[in-house]
KOLLO-655715 format. One record per residue (C-alpha): x, y, z; residue number from 0. Coordinates in steps of 0.1 Angstrom, whole numbers, plus 5000, padded with zeros to 4 digits. Layout:
# residues N
X:Y:Z:resi
X:Y:Z:NUM
...
***
This chain:
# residues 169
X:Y:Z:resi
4589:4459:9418:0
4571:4444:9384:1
4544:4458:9373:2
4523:4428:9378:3
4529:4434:9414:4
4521:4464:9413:5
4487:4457:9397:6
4483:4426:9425:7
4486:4451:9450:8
4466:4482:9438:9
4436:4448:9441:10
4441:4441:9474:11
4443:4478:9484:12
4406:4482:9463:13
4392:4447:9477:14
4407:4452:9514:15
4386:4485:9523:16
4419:4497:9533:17
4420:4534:9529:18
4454:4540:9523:19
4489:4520:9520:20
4526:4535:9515:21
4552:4508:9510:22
4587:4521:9501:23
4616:4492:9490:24
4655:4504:9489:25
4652:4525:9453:26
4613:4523:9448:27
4582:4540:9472:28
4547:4539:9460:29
4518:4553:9478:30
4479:4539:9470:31
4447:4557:9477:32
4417:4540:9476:33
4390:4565:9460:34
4359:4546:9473:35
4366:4550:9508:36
4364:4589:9506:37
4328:4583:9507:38
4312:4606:9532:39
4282:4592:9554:40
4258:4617:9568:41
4240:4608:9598:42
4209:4628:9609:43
4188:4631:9640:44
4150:4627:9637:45
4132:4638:9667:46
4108:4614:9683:47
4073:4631:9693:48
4069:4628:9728:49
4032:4609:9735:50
4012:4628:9762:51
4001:4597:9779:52
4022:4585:9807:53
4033:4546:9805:54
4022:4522:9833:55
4045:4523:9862:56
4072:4488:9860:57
4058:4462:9880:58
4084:4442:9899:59
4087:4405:9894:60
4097:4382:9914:61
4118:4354:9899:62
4109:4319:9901:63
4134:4296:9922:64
4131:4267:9909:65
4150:4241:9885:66
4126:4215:9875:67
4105:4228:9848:68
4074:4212:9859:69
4076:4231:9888:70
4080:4259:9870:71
4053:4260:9845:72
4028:4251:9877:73
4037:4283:9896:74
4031:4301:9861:75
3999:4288:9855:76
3989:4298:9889:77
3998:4331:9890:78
3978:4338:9857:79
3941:4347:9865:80
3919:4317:9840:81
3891:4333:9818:82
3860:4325:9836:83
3842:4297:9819:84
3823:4311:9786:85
3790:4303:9778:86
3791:4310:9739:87
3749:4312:9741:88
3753:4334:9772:89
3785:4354:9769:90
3806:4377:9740:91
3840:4382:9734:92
3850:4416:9722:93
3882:4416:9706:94
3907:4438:9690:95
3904:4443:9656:96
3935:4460:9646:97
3969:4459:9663:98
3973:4492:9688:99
3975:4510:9725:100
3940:4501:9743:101
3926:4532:9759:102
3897:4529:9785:103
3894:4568:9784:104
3887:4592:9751:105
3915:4612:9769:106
3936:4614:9804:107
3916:4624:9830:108
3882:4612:9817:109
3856:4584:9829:110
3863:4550:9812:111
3839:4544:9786:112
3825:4515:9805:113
3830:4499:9838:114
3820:4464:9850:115
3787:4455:9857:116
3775:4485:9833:117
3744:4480:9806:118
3760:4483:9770:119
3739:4485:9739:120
3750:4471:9703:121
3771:4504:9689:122
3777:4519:9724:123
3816:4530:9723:124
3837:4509:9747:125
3872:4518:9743:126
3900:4532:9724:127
3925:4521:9702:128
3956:4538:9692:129
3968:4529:9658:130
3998:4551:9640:131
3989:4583:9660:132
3948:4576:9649:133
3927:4573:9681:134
3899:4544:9669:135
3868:4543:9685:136
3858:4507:9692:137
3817:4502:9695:138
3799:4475:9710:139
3788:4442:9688:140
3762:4433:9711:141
3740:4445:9737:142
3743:4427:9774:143
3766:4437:9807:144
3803:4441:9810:145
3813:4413:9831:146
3849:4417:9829:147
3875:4437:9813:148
3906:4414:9798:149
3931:4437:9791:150
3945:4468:9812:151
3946:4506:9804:152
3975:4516:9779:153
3986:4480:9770:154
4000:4477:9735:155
3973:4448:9715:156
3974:4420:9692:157
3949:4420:9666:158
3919:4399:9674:159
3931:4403:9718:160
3899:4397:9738:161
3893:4434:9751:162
3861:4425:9770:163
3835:4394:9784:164
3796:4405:9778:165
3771:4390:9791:166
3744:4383:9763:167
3706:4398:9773:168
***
């Protein structure tokens, strides 16, 4: 074998990832190690802190049979509830202002904050949010009546998702 061979094949062993090649010819063996795949990699577990809040039980859904899309996007629409219509001299729209878990508790086993139907008053607390393991009190921007809630207990937010529907007084 030439040297030039040699020196073409101690490149291909280097470029290939190949971590080792023997090749022995009637009167001539040669054995290549490739020194860069002796690299060790080191792998280490972090542990995960377990949350104390248990997550909403899965709700079953039932798929849609159907294969025309119109029909489709129909049976969607009707199975999401519409906002009621909003009065923008009447009504408020609380929404999220950071990304987060929405809490209607300060912690399991408490009374919500608020409940439908209740009085609020401009910097009354209303809810929770979760943010990087921060709990974030969210107060009121107006005074008026809860008339709905839009978004469940525990549900993982957008920034800027309606939380609650006030009624202005």
């Amino acid at each position: 074998m030439k040297l030039n061979e040699i020196q073409n094949l101690i490149r291909f062993v280097a470029k290939s990832g190949v971590n080792e090649i023997e090749l022995e010819l009637d009167d001539f063996k040669i054995k290549i190690k490739n020194p860069s795949s002796k690299k060790e990699t080191i792998i280490t577990e972090i542990p995960v802190p377990v949350s104390y809040v248990q997550p909403p039980p899965i709700q079953q859904v039932t798929p849609i049979e159907s294969s025309n899309p119109t029909e489709t996007v129909q049976v969607l629409k009707e199975t999401i509830a519409p906002l009621p219509a909003i009065d923008e001299t009447k009504h408020h729209v609380i929404k999220a202002p950071m990304i987060g878990t929405f809490y209607r508790t300060s912690s399991p086993g408490k009374p919500a904050f608020v409940n439908v139907g209740d009085e609020i008053v401009k910097g009354q607390p209303l809810c929770v949010i979760e943010a990087m393991k921060l709990f974030n009190e969210i107060e009121s921007e107006v005074s008026g009546k809860i008339v709905k809630i839009l978004v469940e207990d525990m549900i993982a937010l957008d920034y800027e998702t309606p939380l609650f529907l006030i009624e202005l007084s």
